[in-house]
C-alpha positions as CSV (number, residue, x, y, z in Angstrom):
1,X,92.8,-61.2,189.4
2,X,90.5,-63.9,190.1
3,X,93.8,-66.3,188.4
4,X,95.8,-64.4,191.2
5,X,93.2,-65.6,194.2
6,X,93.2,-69.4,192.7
7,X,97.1,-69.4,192.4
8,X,97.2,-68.1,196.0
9,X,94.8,-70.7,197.4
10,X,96.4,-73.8,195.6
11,X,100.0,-72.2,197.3
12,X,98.0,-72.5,200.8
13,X,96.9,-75.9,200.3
14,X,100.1,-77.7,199.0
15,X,101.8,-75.9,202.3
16,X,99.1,-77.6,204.9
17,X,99.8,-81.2,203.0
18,X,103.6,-80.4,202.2
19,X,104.9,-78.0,204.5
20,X,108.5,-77.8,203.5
21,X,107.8,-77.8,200.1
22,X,108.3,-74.3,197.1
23,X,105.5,-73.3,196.3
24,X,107.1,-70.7,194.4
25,X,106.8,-72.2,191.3
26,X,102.9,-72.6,191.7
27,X,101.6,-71.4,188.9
28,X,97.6,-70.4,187.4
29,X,96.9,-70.5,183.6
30,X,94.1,-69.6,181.8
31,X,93.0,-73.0,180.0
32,X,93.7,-73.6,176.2
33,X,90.7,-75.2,175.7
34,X,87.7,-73.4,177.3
35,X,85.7,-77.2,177.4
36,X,87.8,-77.9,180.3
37,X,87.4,-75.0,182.0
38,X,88.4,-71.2,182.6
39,X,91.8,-71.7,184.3
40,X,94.3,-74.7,185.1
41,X,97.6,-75.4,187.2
42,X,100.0,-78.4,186.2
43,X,102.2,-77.3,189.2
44,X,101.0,-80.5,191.2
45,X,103.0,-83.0,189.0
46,X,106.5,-81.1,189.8
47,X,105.9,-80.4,193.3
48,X,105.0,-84.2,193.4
49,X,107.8,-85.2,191.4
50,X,110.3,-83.6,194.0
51,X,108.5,-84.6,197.4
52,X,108.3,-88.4,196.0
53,X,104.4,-88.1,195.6
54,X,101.8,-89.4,193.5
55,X,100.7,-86.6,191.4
56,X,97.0,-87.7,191.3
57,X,97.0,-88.1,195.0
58,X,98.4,-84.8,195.6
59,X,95.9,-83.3,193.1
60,X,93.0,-84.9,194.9
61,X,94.2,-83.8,198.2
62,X,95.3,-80.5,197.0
63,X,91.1,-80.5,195.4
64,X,89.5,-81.6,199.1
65,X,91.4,-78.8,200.8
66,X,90.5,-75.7,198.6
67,X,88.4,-74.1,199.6
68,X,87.2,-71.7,196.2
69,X,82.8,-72.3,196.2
70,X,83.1,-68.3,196.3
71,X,85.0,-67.8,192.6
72,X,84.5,-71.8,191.4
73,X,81.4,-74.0,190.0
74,X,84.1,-76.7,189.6
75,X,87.7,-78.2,190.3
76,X,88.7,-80.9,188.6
77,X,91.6,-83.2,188.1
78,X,92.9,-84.0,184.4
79,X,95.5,-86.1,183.3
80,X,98.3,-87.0,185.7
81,X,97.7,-84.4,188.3
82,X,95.8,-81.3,186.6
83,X,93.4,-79.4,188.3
84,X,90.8,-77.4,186.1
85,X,89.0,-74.2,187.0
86,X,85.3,-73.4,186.5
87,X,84.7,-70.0,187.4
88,X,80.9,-69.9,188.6
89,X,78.6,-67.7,187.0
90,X,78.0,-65.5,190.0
91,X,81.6,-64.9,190.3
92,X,82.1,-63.7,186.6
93,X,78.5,-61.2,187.0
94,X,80.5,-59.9,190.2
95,X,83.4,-59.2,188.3
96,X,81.6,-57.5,185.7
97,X,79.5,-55.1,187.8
98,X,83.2,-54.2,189.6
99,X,84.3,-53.5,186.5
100,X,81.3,-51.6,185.6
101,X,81.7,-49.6,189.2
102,X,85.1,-48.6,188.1
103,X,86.6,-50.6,191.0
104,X,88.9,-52.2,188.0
105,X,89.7,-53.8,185.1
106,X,90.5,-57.2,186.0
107,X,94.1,-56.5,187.1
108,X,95.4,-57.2,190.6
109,X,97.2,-55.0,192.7
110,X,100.7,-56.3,193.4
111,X,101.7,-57.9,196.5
112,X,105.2,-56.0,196.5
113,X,105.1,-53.0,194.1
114,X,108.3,-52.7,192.0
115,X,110.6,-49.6,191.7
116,X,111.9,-50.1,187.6
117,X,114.0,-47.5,185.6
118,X,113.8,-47.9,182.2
119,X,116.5,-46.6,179.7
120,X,115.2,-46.7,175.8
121,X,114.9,-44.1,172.7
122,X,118.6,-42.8,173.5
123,X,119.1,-41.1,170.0
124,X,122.7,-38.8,169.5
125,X,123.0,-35.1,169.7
126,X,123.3,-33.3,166.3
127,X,121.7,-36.0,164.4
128,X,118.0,-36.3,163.2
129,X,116.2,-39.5,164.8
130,X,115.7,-42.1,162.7
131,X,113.6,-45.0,161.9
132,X,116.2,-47.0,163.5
133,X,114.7,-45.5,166.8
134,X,111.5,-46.2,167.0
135,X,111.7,-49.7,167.8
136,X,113.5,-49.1,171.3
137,X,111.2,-45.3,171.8
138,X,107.6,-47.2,171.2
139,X,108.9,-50.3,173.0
140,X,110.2,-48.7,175.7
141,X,107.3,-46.3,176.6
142,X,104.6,-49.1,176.2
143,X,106.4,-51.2,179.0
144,X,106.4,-48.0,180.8
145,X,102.4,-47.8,180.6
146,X,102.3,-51.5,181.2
147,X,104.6,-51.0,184.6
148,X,102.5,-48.1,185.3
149,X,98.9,-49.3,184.8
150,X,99.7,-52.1,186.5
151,X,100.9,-50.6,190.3
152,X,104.6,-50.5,190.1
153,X,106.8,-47.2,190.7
154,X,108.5,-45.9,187.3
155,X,111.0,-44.0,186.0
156,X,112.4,-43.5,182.6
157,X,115.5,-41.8,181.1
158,X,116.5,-41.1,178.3
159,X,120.0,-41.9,178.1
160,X,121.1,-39.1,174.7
161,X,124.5,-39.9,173.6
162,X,125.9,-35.8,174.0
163,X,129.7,-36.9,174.1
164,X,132.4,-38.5,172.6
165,X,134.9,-38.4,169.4
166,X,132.5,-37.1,167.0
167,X,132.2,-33.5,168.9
168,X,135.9,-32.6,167.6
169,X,134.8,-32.9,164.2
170,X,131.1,-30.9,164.9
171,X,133.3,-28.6,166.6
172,X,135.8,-27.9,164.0
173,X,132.9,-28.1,161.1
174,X,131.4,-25.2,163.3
175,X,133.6,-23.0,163.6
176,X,135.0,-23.3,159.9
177,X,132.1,-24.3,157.8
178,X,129.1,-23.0,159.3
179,X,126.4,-21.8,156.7
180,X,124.3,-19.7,158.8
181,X,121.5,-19.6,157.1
182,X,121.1,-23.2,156.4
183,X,121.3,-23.5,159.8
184,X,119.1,-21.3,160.4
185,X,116.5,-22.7,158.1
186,X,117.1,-26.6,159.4
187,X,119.8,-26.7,162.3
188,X,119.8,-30.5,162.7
189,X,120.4,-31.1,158.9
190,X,123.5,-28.4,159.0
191,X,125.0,-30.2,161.8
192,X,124.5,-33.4,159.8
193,X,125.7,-32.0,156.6
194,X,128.8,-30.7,158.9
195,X,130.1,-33.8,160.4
196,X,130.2,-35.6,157.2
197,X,132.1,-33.0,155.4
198,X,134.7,-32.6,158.1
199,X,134.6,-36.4,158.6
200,X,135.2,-37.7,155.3
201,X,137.7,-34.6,154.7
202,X,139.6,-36.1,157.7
203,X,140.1,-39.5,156.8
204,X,142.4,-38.6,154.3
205,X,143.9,-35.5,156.1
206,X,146.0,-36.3,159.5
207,X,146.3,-32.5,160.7
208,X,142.6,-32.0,159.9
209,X,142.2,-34.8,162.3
210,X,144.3,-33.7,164.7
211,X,142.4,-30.3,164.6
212,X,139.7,-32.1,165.5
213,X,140.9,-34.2,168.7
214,X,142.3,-30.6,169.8
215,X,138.7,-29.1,169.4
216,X,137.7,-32.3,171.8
217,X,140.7,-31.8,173.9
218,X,139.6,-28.1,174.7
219,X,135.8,-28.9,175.3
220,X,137.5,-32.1,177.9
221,X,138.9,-29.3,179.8
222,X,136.1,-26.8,179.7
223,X,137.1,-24.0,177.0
224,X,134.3,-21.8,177.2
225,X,133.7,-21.1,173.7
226,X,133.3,-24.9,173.1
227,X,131.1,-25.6,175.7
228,X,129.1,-22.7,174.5
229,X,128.9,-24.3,170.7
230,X,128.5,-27.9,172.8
231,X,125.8,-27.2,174.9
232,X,124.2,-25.4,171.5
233,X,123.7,-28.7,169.9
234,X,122.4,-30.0,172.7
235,X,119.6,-27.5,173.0
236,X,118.6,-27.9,169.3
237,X,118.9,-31.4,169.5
238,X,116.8,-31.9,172.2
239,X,114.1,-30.0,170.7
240,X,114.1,-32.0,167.6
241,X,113.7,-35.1,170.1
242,X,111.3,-33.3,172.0
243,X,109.0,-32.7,168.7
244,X,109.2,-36.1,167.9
245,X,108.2,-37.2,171.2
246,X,105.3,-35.5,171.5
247,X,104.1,-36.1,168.2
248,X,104.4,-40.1,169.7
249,X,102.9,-39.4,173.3
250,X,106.6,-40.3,174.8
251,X,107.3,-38.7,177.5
252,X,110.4,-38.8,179.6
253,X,111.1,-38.4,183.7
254,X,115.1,-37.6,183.3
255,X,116.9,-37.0,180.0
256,X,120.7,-37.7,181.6
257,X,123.2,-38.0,178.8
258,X,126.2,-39.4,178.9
259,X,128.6,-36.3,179.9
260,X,126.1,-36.0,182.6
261,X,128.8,-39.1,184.1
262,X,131.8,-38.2,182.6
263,X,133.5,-36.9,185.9
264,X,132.8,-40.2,187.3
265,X,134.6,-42.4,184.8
266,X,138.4,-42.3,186.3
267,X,137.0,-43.4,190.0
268,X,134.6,-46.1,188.1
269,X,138.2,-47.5,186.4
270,X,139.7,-47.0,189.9
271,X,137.1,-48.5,191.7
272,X,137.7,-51.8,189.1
273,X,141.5,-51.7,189.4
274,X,141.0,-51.8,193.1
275,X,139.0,-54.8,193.6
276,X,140.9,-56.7,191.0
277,X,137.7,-56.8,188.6
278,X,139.6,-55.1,186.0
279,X,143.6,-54.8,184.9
280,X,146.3,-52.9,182.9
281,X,146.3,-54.6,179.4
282,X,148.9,-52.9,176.4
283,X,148.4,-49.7,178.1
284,X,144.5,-50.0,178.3
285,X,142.3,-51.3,181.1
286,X,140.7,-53.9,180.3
287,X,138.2,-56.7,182.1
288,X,138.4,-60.4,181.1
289,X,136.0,-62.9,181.7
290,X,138.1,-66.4,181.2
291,X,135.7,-68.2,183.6
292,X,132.6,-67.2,181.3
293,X,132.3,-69.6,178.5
294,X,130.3,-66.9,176.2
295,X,132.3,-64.2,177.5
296,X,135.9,-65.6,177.1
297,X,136.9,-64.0,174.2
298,X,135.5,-60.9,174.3
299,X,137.0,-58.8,177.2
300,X,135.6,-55.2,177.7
301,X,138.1,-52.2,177.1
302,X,137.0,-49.4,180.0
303,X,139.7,-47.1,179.4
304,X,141.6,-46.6,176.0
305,X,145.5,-46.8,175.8
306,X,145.4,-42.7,175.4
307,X,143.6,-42.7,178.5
308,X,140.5,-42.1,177.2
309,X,137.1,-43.7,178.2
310,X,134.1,-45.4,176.2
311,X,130.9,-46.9,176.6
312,X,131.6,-49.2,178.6
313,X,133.2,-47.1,181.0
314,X,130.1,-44.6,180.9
315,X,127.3,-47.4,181.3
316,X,129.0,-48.6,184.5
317,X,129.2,-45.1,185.7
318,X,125.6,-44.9,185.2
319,X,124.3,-47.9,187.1
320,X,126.6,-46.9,190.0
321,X,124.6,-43.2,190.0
322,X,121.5,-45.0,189.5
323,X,121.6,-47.3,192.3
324,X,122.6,-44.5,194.4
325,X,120.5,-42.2,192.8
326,X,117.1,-44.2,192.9
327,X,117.8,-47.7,194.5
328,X,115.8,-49.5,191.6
329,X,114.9,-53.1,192.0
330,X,115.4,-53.7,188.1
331,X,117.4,-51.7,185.4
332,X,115.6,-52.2,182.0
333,X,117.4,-51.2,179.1
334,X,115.6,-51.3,175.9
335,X,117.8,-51.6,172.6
336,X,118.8,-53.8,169.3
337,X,120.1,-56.6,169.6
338,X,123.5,-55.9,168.2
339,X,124.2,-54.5,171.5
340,X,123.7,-57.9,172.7
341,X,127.5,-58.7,173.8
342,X,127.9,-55.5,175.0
343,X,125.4,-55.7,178.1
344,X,126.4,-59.3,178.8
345,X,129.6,-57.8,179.4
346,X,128.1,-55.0,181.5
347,X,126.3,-57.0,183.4
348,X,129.0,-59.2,184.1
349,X,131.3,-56.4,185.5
350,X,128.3,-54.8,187.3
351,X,127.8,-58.9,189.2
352,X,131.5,-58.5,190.2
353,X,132.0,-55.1,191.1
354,X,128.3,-54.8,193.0
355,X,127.2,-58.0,193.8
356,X,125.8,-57.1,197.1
357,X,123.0,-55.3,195.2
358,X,119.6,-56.4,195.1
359,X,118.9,-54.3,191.7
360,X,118.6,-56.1,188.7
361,X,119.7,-55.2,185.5
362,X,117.5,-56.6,182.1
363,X,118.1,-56.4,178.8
364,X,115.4,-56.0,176.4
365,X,116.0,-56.6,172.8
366,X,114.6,-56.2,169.7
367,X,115.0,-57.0,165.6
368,X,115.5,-54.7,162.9
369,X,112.9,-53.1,160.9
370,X,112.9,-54.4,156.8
371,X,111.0,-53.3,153.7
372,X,109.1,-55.1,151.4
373,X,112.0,-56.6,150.3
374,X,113.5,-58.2,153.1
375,X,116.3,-55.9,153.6
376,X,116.8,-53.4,155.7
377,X,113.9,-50.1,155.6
378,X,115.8,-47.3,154.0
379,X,114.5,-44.7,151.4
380,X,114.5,-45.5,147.6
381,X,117.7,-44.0,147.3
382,X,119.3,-46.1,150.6
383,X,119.8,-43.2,152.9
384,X,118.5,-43.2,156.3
385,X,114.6,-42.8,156.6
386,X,113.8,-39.6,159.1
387,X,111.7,-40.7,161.8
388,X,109.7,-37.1,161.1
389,X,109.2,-38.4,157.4
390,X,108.2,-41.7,158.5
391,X,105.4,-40.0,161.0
392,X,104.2,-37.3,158.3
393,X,103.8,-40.3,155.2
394,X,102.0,-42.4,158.2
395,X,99.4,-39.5,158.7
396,X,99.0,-38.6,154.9
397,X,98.4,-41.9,154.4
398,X,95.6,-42.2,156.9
399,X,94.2,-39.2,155.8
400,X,93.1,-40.2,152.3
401,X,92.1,-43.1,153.6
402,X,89.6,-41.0,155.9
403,X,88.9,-38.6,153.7
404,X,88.1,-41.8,150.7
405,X,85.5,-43.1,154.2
406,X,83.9,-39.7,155.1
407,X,84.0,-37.2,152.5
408,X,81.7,-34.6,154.2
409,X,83.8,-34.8,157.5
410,X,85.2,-31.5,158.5
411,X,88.6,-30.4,157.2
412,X,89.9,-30.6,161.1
413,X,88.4,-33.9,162.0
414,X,89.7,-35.4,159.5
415,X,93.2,-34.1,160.1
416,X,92.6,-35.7,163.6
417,X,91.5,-39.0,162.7
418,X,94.6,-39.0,160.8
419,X,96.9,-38.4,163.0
420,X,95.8,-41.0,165.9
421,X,95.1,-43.3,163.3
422,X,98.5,-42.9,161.3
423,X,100.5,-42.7,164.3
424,X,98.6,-45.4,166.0
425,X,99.1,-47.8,162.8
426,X,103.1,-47.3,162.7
427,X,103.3,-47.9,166.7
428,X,101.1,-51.1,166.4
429,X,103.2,-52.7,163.6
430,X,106.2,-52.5,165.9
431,X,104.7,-53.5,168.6
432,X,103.0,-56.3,166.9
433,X,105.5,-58.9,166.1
434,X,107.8,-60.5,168.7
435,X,110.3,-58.6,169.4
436,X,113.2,-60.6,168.8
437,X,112.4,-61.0,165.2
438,X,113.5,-58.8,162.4
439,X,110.1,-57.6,160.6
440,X,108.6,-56.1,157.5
441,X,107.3,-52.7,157.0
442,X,104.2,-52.2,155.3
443,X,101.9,-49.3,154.4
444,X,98.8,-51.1,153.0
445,X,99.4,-54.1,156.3
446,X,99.4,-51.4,158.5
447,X,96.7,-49.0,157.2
448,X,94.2,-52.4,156.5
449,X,90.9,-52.0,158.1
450,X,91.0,-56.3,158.1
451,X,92.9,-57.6,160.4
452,X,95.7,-57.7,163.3
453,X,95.5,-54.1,162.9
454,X,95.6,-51.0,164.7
455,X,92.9,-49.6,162.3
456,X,91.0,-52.8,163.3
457,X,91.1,-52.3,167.0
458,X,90.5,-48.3,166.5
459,X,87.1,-49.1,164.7
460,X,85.5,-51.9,167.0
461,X,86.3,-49.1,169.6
462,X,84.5,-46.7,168.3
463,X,81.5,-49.2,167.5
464,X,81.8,-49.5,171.4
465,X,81.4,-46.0,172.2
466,X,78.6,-45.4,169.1
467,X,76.2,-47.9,170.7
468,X,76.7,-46.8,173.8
469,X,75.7,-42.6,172.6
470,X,72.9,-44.6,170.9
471,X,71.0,-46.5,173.5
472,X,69.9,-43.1,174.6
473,X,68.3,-43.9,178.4
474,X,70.9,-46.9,179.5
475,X,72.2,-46.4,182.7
476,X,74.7,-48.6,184.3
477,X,73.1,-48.2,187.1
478,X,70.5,-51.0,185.9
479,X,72.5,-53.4,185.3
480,X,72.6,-56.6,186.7
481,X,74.1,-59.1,184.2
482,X,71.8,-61.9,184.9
483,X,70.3,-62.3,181.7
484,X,73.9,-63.5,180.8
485,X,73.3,-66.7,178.5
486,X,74.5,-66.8,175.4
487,X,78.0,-68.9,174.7
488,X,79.5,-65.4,172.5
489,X,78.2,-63.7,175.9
490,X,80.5,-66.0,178.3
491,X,83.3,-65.8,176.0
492,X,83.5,-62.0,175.4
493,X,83.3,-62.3,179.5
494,X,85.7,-64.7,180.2
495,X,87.8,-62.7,177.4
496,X,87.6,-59.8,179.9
497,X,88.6,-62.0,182.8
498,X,92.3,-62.2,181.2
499,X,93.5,-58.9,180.7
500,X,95.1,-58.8,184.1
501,X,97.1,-62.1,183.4
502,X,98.0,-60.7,179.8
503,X,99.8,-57.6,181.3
504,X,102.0,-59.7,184.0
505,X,102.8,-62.0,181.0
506,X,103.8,-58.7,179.0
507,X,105.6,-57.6,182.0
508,X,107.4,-61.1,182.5
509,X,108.9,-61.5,179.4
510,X,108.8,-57.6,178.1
511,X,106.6,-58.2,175.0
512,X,104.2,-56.0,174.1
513,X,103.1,-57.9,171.7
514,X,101.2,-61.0,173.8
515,X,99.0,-57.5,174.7
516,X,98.4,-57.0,171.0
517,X,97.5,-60.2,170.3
518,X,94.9,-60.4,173.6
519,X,93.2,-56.8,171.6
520,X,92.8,-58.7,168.5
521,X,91.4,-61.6,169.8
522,X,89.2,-59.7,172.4
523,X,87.6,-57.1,169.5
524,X,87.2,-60.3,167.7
525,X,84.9,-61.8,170.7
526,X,83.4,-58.7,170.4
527,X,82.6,-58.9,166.7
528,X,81.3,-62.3,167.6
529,X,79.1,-61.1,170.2
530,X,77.6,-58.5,168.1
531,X,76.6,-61.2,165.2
532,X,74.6,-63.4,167.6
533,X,73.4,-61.2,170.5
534,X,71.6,-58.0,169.3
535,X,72.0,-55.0,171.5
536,X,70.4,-51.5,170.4
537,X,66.9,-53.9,169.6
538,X,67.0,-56.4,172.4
539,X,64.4,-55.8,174.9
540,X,64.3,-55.1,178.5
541,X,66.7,-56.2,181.0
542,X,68.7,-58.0,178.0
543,X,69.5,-54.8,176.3
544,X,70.2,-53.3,179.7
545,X,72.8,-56.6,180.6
546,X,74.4,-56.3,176.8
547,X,75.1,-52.6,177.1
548,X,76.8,-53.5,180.3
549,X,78.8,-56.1,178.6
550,X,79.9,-53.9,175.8
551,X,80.7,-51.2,178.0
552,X,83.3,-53.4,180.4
553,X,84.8,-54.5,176.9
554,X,85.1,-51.1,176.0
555,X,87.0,-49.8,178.7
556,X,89.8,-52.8,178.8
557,X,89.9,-52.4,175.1
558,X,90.5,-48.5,175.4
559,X,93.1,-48.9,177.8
560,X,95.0,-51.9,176.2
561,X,95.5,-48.9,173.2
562,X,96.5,-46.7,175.7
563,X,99.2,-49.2,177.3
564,X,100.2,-49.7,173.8
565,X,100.6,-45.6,173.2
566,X,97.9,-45.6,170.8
567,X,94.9,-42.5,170.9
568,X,91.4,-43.6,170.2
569,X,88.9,-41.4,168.2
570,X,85.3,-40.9,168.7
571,X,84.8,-41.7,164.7
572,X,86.2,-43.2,162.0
């Protein structure tokens, strides 16, 4: 926040020298190197660049015209046109007894408050969630924390895929090859076990298949006893989903799937004929995009030569009942990247056919998930891993590694421990990496007490919180934080100063894992305070101060594992 105050200043300043100049671009970075000082701008040497100015000159007028002896010991210029930041000691002890107060954690309230929907997890009706969906489910609801947390209006939907070809072939499997108590005993498997009988029986069997696109036919047009079986799957489905989402903490504001649109497809293909956006192509409508270089040979099919509709066709149906619906400034959808192409098309339609809008749409990508091996994570036999079995080895595993720590822990504890800390592991290892890259899955990585590791961060919590129950009278009340000397005190401060500008750069780029990398290095200061400032067996006003300290760490520490979805324990 303090970053935020600087940035505005320096905006100020450039304005009363160069009135007519951006300041847009104007931006306040914390300092590689600490020697220099806490926070820098290298926005002088553009804005100079542009206005025919030398950039020195317009640092050092830029520097005479601040005024920042309230937050600053120091500004000075670097290089060709630097300016360095010193935050003064009296600012940071401010700072600290704010956060101390509960008045915040170092993050700035935002100027103009966002309105974002965010569409991730999205798994398909009468199929088990996989592995494959946890990237975009434990992605998607950390960026929803993040938006959250950080002052910006949110709402998330969970986009289920509930129609389409495949319910012919669930339909006919019903009705024909139900084993009731199979389904009884696992519903989701039956259904699974269903589809890939009448599936595979079809590809080989042309009235089969035209059984089946007479099954769909009928639940098109609303046969009741279709809809019935339809909206059947739906409700078992959804409580599988539900199951696994609570088990994850993921929680959902709409769950719209795509039939909830399907009466608005012909008036979206209307609407496109209309404005000339799309056009009748071999008996299908089609969009081209021969004046986008990337785009050019890849038109979009929105309705099928049968008159049928697709993805495509349903997507844009939802961003026209989304804008209307909630008038979002940005659309986030969260998803692999094989699906790349597909929303640079989407997007490209949506500019055309709405381009008075001021909403935004984003794409947010991700890798695949590998084992050991480099190829893609599947069981030993190469089926699909469950995303239930995935979550149950996660917690076993944890579990006898608790119960190898603390023997004598009760039964239930441990089984709690467990569960945050298996859980909390598997969400961190996604989380971890950039996004964009594929990455490899790892029990013993994950579940390593050394580390870029949830486990890690979990423990130097709960060191936190265990010196705090042990300093028996502390009260934050007496703290003043001028005893405040040591360098490992400074940095774990400084450390603290940041956590504001960390979750605008996770925001900005939608990647979680510059916030996982800020934890590890801040538990690290941490660690390093603890080696050369004693706490519990310091005297006086310096055990008061540290306490302090470690309690302001604590709390941005705690809540960075919330933001990331991850439970803390009390022990460990």
């Amino acid at each position: 926040m303090i970053r935020s105050i600087i940035e505005q200043r320096v905006s100020r300043a450039v304005l009363e020298i160069l009135p007519d100049v951006a300041v847009d671009q104007v931006k306040v970075r914390p300092c590689p190197n600490p020697k220099f000082g806490d926070y820098q701008t290298n926005a002088l040497m553009a804005i100079a660049k542009r206005s025919g100015t030398n950039p020195r000159d317009l640092a050092t007028r830029v520097r005479d015209s601040l005024d920042v002896s309230d937050i600053c010991e120091s500004v000075e210029i670097a290089g060709a046109g630097f300016l360095n930041f010193r935050i003064s000691g009296d600012c940071v002890r401010r700072l600290l007894r704010e956060c101390l107060e509960g008045t915040h954690l170092f993050v700035a309230v935002p100027v103009t408050p966002l309105k974002v929907v965010l569409d991730f997890s999205s798994p398909n009706v009468a199929k088990s969630m996989h592995v494959g969906h946890i990237r975009s489910t434990i992605l998607g609801d950390c960026l929803a924390r993040v938006y959250r947390f950080s002052g910006h209006q949110v709402i998330t939907d969970n986009h289920i895929g509930d129609w389409g070809t495949q319910f012919g072939k669930l339909l006919y499997g019903w009705k024909h090859h139900l084993d009731e108590k199979a389904f009884s005993e696992n519903p989701i498997t039956e259904l699974e076990r269903l589809y890939k009988q009448v599936n595979d029986a079809s590809e080989a069997d042309e009235i089969l298949l035209e059984a089946c696109r007479s099954e769909l036919v009928r639940l098109q047009q609303g046969d009741p006893e279709n809809l019935r079986i339809w909206n059947a799957m739906i409700e078992i489905s959804k409580q599988q989903f539900d199951t696994i989402y609570q088990r994850l903490g993921v929680h959902f504001d709409h769950t719209l799937g795509e039939s909830a649109y399907n009466d608005a497809l012909p008036g979206v293909v209307s609407d496109l004929l209309e404005k000339g956006i799309a056009s009748e192509s071999d008996g299908a409508t089609v969009v081209f995009f021969e004046d986008v270089k990337e785009l050019k040979d890849h038109p979009a099919m929105i309705r099928k030569s049968d008159g049928g509709f697709n993805y495509a066709t349903t997507d844009l149906a939802t961003i026209d009942y989304r804008l209307r619906e909630f008038d979002p400034d940005v659309v986030i959808y969260v998803t692999d990247g094989r699906q790349q192409l597909h929303f640079k098309q989407i997007f490209e339609i949506f500019r055309r056919w709405k381009g008075d809008s001021r909403t935004k749409l984003e794409h947010v990508w991700f890798g695949a998930i590998l084992g050991d091996d480099g190829r893609p994570f599947k069981t030993r036999s190469g089926g699909t891993i469950k995303l239930a079995d995935l979550l149950d080895e996660a917690e076993e595993r944890a579990l006898a590694v608790v119960r190898e720590k603390n023997p004598d822990m009760q039964w239930e504890m441990q089984k709690e421990i467990a569960r945050c800390i298996g859980i909390g592991a598997v969400k961190y290892a996604d989380l971890l990496p950039n996004r964009n890259s594929d990455y490899r899955f790892s029990w013993d990585r994950m579940l390593s007490l050394q580390g870029n590791t949830a486990v890690y961060l979990l423990y130097a919590n709960t060191r936190i919180n265990s010196i705090i129950r042990k300093a028996g009278d502390y009260s934050p009340t007496d703290v003043t934080f001028e005893t405040l000397e040591d360098p490992a005190e400074w940095a774990l401060a400084r450390r603290l100063m940041n956590f504001g500008f960390i979750l605008e750069a996770v925001l900005e780029e939608s990647r979680p894992n510059y916030l996982c990398n800020y934890l590890y290095e801040l538990a690290s200061d941490i660690a390093a305070f603890y080696d050369q400032c004693p706490v519990l067996t310091a005297g006086g006003q310096n055990r008061t101060d540290r306490l302090g300290l470690c309690q302001c760490a604590g709390r941005v520490l705690a809540k960075g594992l919330e933001l990331l979805g991850i439970e803390t324990v009390e022990k460990m």
